[in-house]
C-alpha positions in Angstrom: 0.5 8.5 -25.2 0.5 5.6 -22.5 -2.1 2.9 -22.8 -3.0 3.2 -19.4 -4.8 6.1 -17.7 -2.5 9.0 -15.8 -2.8 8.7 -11.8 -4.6 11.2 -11.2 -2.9 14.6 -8.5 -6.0 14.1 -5.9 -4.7 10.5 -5.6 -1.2 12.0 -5.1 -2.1 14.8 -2.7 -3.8 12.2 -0.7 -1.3 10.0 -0.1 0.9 13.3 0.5 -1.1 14.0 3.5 0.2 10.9 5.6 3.9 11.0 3.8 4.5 14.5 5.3 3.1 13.1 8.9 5.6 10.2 8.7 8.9 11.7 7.0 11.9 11.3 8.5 10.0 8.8 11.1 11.7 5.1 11.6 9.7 3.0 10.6 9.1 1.0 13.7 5.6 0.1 15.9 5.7 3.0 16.9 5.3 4.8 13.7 2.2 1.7 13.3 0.6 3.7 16.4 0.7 7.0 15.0 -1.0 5.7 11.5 -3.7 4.2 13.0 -4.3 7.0 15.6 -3.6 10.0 12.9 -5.6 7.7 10.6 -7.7 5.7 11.4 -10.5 2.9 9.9 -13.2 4.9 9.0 -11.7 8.0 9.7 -12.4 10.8 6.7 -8.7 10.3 5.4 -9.1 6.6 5.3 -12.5 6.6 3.5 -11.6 8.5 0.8 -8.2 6.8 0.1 -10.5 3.3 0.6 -12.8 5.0 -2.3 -9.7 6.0 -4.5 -8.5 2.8 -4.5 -11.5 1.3 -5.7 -12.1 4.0 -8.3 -8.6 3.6 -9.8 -9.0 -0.6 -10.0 -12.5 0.4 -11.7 -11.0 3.0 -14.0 -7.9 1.3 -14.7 -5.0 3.9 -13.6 -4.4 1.3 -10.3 -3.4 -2.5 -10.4 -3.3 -2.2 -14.2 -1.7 -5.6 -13.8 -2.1 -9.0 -13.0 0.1 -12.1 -12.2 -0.6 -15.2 -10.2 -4.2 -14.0 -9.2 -2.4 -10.5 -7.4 -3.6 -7.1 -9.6 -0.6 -4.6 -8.8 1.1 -1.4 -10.1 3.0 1.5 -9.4 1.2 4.6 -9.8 3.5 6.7 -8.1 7.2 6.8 -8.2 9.3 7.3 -5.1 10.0 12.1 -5.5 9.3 15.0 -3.6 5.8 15.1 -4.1 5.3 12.1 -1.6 8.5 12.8 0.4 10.5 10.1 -1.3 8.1 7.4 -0.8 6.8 5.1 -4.1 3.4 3.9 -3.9 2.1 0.9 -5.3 -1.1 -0.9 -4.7 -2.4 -4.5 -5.0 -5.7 -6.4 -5.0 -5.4 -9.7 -3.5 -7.8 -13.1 -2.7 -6.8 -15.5 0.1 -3.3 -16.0 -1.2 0.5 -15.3 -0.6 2.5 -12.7 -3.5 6.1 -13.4 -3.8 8.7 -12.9 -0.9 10.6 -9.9 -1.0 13.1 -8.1 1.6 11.9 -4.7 2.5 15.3 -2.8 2.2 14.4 0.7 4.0 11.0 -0.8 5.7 7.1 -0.8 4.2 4.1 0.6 5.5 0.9 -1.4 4.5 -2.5 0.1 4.3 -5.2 -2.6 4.5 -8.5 -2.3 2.4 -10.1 -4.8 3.2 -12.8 -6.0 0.6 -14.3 -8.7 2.7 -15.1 -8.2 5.7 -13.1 -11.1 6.5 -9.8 -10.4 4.7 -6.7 -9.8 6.6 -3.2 -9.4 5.4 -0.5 -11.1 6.9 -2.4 -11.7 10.1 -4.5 -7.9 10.5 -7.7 -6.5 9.4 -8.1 -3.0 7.9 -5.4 -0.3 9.2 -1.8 0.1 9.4 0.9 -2.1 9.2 4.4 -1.2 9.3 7.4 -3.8 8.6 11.3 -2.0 9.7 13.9 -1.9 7.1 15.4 -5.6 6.3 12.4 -7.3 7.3 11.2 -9.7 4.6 8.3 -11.8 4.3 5.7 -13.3 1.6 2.9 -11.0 1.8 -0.5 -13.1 2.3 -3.8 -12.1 2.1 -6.2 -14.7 4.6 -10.2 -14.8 4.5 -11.3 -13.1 1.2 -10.0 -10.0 -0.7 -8.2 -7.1 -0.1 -6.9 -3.8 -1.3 -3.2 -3.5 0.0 -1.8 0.3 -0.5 2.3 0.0 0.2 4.6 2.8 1.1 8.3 2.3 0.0 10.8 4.8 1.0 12.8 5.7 -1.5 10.8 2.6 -3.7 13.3 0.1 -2.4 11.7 -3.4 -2.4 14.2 -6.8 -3.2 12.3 -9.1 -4.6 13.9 -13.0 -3.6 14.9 -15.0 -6.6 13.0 -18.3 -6.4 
């Protein structure tokens, strides 16, 4: 038995809902168009993932763990069930997470916490980086809930 509480399948189905929009897409701007349009801040899909997210921190299934002030985890592996997409979810206060190197391209979904928060630049909604793109992710103005989509779970952390 794990120590830590299953994800539970409405999480998964949830997520499922915007994996099967987005599969096969490129992840480019104008994938970031769709997601915000298809859904968007305060938008029913968006609420209840926003409430998911806080329930799983609360309960202990998401960001199970911490290092340098950044609560993370992976509650869900890249399979078929999310169309080959991992998910993996941080909590984050007015700092930067370690630079990585998205290797097949990441789509953020910003929670903000504060009203103020933005990650990398934006406010709640979409975000989507193309593949080889890296950067130091960075959460600006208070905290945030960051929900990432990895094809295929590919993410290259840099050696420092």
């Amino acid at each position: 038995m794990s120590k830590h509480p299953q994800t539970p399948q409405n999480f998964v189905k949830h997520i499922a809902i915007v994996t099967s929009a987005i599969a096969g897409k490129p992840l480019e701007d104008s994938l970031e168009a769709e997601l915000n349009s298809q859904f968007p801040v305060g938008g029913d899909w968006f609420t209840v993932a926003t409430s998911l997210c806080h329930q799983g921190i609360t309960e202990g299934w998401l960001c199970e763990r911490e290092a340098g002030g950044i609560k993370y985890g992976r509650p869900v592996h890249a399979g078929d069930e999310t169309h080959r997409f991992s998910v993996d979810v941080v909590e984050m206060e007015s700092l930067a997470g370690p630079h990585h190197t998205h290797t097949n391209g990441e789509i953020d979904l910003i929670m903000p916490i504060d009203e103020t928060a933005e990650f990398d630049g934006k406010g709640a909604g979409w975000m989507v980086y193309p593949p080889k793109t890296s950067h130091s992710p960075t959460v600006s103005g208070g905290k945030a809930i960051i929900l990432y989509l990895l094809p295929e779970g590919a993410i290259d952390f840099t050696v420092q």
